[in-house]
PASEBA-1860 file (N, C-alpha, C; in nm, 3 decimals):
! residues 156
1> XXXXXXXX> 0.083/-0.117/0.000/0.000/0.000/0.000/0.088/0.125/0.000 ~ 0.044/0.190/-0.060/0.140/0.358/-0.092/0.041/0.472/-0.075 ~ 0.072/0.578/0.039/-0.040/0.688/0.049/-0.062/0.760/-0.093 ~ -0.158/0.778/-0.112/-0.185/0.859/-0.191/-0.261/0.758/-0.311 ~ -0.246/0.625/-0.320/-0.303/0.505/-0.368/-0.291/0.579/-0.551 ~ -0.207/0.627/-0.556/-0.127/0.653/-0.691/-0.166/0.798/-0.731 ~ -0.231/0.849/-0.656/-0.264/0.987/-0.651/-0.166/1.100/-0.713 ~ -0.182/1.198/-0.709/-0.029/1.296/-0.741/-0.032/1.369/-0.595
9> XXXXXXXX> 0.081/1.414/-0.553/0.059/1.511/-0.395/-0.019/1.648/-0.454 ~ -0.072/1.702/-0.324/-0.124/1.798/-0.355/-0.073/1.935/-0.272 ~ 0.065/1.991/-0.360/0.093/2.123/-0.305/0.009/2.239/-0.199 ~ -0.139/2.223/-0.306/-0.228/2.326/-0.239/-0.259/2.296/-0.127 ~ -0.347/2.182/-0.086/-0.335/2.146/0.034/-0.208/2.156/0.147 ~ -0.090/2.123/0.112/-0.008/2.108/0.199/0.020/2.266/0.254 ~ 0.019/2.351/0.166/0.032/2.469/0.226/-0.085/2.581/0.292 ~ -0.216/2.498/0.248/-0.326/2.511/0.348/-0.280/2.480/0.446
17> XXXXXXXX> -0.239/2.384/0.480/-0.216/2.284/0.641/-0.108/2.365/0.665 ~ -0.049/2.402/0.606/0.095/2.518/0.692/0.026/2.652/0.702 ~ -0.044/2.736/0.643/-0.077/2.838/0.683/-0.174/2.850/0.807 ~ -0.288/2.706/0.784/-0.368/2.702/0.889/-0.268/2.673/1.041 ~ -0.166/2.572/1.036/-0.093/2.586/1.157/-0.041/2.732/1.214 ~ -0.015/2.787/1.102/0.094/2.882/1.145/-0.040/3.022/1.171 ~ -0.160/3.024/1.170/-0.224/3.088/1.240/-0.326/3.042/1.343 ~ -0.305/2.899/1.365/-0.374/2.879/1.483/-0.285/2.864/1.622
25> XXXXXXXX> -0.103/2.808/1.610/-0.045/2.852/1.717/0.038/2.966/1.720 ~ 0.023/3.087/1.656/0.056/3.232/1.660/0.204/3.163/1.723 ~ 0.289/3.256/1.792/0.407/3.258/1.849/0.473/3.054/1.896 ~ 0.370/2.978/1.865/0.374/2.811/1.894/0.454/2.780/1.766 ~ 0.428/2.840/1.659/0.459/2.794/1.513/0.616/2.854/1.490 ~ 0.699/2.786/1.509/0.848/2.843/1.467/0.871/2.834/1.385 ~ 0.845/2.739/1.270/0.893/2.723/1.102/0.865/2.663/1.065 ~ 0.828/2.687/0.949/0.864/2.565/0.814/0.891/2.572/0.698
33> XXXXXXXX> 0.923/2.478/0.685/1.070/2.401/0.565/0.908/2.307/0.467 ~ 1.031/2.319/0.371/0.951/2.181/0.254/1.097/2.164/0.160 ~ 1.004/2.047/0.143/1.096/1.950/0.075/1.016/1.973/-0.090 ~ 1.118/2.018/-0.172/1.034/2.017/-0.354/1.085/1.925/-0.405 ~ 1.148/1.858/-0.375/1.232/1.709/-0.456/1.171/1.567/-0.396 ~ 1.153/1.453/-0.427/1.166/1.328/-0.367/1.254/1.340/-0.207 ~ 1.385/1.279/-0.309/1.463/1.311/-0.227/1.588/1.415/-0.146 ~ 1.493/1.564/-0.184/1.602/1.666/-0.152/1.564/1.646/0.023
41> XXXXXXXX> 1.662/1.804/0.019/1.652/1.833/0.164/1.513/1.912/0.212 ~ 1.513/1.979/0.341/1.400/2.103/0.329/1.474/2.250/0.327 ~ 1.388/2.278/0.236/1.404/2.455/0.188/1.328/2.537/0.278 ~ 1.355/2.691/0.284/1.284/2.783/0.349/1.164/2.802/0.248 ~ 1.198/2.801/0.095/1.071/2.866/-0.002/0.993/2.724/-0.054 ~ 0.909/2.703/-0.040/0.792/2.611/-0.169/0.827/2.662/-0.255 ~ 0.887/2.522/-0.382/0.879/2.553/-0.518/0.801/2.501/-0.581 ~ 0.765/2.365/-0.516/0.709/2.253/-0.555/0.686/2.139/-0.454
49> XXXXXXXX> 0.644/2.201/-0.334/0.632/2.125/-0.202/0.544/1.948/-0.227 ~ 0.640/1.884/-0.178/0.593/1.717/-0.167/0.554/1.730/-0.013 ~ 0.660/1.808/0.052/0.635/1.789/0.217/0.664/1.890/0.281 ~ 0.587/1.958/0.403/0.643/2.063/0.454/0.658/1.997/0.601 ~ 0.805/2.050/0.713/0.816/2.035/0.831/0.762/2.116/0.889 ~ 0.673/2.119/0.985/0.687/2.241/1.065/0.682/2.226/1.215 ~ 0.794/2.323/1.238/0.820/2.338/1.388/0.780/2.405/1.504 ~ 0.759/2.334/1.661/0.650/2.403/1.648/0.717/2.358/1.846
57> XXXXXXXX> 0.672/2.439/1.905/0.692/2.457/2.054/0.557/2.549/2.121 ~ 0.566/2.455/2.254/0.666/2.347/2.294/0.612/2.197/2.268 ~ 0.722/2.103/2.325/0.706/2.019/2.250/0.557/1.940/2.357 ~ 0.563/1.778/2.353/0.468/1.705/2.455/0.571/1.690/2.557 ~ 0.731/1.630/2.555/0.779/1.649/2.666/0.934/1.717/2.627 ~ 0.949/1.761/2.572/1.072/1.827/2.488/1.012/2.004/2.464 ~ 1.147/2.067/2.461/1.060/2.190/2.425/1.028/2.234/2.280 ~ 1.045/2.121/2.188/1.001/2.153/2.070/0.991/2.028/2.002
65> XXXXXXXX> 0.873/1.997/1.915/0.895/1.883/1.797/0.813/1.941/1.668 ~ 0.848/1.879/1.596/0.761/1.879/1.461/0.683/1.794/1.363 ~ 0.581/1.835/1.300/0.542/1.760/1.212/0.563/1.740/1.037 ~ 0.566/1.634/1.037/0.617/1.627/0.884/0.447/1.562/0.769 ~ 0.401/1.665/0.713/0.337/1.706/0.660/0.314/1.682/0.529 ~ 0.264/1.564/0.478/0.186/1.560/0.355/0.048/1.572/0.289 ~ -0.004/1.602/0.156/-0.161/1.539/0.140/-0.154/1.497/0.000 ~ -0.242/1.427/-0.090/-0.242/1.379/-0.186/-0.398/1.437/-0.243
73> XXXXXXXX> -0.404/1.416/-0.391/-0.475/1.504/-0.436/-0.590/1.368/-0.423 ~ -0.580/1.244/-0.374/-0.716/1.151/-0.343/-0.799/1.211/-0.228 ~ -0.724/1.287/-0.162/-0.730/1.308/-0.007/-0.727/1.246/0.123 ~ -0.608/1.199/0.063/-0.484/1.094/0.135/-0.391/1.235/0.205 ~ -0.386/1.201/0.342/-0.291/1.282/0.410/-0.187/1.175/0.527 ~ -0.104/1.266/0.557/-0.014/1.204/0.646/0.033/1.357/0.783 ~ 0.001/1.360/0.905/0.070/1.448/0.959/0.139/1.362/1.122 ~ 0.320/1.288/1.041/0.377/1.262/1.118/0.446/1.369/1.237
81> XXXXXXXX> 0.372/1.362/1.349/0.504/1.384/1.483/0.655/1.390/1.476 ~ 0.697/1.424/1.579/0.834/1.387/1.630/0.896/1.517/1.694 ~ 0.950/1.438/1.839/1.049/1.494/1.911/1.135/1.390/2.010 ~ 1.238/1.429/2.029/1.365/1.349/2.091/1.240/1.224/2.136 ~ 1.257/1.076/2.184/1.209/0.986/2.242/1.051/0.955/2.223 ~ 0.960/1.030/2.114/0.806/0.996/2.086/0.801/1.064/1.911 ~ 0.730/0.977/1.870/0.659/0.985/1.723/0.520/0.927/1.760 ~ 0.435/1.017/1.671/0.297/0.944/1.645/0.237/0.953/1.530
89> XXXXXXXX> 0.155/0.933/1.436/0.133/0.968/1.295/-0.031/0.991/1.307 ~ -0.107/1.087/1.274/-0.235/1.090/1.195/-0.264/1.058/1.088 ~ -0.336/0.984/0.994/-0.341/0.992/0.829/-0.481/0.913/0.806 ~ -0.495/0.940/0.654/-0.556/0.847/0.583/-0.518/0.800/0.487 ~ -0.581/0.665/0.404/-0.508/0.608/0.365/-0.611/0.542/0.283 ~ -0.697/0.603/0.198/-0.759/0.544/0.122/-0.725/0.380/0.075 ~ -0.648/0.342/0.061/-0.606/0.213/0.003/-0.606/0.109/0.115 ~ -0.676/0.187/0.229/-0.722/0.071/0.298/-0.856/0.065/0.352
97> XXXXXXXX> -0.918/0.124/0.250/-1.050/0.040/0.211/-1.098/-0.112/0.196 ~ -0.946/-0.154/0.165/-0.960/-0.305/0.109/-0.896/-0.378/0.214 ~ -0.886/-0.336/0.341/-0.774/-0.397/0.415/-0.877/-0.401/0.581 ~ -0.852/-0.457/0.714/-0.843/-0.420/0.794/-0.823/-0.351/0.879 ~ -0.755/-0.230/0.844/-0.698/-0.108/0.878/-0.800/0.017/0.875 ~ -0.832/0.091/0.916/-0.916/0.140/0.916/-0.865/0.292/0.785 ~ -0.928/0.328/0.690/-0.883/0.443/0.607/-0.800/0.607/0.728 ~ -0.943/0.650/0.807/-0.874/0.734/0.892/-0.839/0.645/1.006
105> XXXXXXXX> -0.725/0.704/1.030/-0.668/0.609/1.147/-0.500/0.724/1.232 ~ -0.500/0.675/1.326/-0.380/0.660/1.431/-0.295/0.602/1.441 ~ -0.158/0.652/1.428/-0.048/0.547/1.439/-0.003/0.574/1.601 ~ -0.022/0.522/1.701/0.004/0.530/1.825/0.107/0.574/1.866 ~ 0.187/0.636/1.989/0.329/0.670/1.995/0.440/0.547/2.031 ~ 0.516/0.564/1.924/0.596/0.459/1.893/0.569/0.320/1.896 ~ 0.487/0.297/1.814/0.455/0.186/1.778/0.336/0.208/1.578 ~ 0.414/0.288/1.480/0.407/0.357/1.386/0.334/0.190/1.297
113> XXXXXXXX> 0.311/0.094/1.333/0.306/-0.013/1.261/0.164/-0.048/1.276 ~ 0.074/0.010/1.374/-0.057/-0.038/1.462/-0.144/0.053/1.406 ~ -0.246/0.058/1.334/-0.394/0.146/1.290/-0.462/0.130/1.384 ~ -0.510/0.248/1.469/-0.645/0.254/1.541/-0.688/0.374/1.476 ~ -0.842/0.353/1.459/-0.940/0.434/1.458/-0.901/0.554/1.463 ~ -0.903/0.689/1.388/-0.898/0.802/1.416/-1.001/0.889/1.463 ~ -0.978/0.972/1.615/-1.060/1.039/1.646/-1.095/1.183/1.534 ~ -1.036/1.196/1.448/-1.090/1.290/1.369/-1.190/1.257/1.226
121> XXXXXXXX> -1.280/1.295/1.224/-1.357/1.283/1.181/-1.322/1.250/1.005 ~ -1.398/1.204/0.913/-1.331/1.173/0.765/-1.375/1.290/0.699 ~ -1.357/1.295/0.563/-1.374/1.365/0.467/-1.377/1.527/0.522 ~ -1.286/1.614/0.587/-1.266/1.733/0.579/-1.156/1.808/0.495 ~ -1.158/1.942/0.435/-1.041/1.991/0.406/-0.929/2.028/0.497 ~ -0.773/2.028/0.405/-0.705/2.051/0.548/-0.671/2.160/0.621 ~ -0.774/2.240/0.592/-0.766/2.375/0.734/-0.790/2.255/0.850 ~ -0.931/2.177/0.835/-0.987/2.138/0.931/-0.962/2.035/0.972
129> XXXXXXXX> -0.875/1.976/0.871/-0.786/1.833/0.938/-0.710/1.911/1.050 ~ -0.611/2.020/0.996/-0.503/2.026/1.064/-0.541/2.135/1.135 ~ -0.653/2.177/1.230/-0.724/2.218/1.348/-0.742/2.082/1.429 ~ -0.791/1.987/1.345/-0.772/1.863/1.432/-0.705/1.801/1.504 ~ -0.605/1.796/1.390/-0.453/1.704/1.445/-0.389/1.849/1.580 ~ -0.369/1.961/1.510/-0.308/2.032/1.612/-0.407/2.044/1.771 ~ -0.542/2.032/1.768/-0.606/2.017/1.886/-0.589/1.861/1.970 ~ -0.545/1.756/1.894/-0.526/1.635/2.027/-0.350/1.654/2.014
137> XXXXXXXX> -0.277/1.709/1.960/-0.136/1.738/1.991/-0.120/1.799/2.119 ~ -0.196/1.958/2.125/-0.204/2.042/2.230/-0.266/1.981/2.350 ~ -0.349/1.931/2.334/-0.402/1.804/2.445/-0.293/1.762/2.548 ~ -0.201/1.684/2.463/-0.147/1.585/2.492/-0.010/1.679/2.568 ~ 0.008/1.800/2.496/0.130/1.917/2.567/0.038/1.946/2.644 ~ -0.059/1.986/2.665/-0.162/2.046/2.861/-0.118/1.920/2.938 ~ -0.123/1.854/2.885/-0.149/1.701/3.007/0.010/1.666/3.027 ~ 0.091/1.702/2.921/0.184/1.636/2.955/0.190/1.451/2.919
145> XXXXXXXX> 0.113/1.415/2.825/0.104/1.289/2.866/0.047/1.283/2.688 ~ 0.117/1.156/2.610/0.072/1.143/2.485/-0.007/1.028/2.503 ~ -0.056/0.978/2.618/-0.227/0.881/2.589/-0.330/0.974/2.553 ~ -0.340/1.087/2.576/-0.452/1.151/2.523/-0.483/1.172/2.363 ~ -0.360/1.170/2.309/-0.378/1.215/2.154/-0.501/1.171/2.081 ~ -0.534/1.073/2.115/-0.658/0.991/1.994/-0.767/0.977/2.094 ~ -0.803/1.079/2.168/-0.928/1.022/2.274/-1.045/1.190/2.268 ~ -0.984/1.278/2.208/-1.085/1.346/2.176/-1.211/1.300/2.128
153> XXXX> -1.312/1.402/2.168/-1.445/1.401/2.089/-1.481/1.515/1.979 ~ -1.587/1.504/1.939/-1.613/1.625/1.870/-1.493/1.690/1.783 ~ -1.383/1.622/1.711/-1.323/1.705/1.618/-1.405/1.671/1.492 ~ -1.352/1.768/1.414/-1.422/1.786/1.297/-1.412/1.623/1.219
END
């Protein structure tokens, strides 16, 4: 299975999901980078964004991590975590329609191999994905504690 289930990425989206971050944690949002190549590095400018990082404090127990940021024009997304000692992944994954796995789903912290159920709701654009994902992130930085991430209600 491959996100995007042969899709092309979708630039526009991805920089929806960065602008919507970068005005919903005002002074929280430190940067972001994208990647315009497969396999380049990350740039300060979008030329041709596949992926944007963005950084973002503070962290859940670090004072900073980031997410690494895709969407596909099926509306296949990916918004991986990470800081020193925890990763967790949000996504969907259309191509597992055909599978056991649930399409929206949770990749738990550190354990990136396990689909549970996603508490965010399906079929939104990604302003409102990524109001989502950034509301059980912030969760999980109040509490101090990444069991909360996937136990919201009511996201979009």
């Amino acid at each position: 299975m491959v996100m995007g289930n042969g899709s092309a990425l979708d630039p526009d989206a991805l920089l929806a999901s960065v602008n919507t971050a970068a005005d919903q944690l005002g002074a929280g949002f430190l940067r972001a980078q994208y990647k315009n190549t497969r396999h380049g590095t990350y740039d300060e400018e979008p030329f041709r964004p596949r992926e944007a990082r963005i950084t973002v404090r503070p962290g859940i127990h670090q004072q900073a991590g980031y997410f690494d940021i895709q969407w596909w024009a099926n509306g296949d997304y990916k918004y991986h975590y990470r800081e020193q000692g925890l990763e967790f992944r949000f996504g969907c994954e259309n191509a597992n329609e055909t599978t056991a796995d649930p399409v929206y789903h949770f990749h738990p912290p550190n354990d990136l191999q396990r689909h549970e159920r996603s508490c965010i709701a399906p079929d939104h654009p990604p302003e409102r994905v990524t109001r989502a994902v950034l509301a059980t992130w912030w969760a999980a930085v109040k509490n101090g504690d990444e069991t909360v991430l996937n136990t919201q209600d009511g996201l979009p």
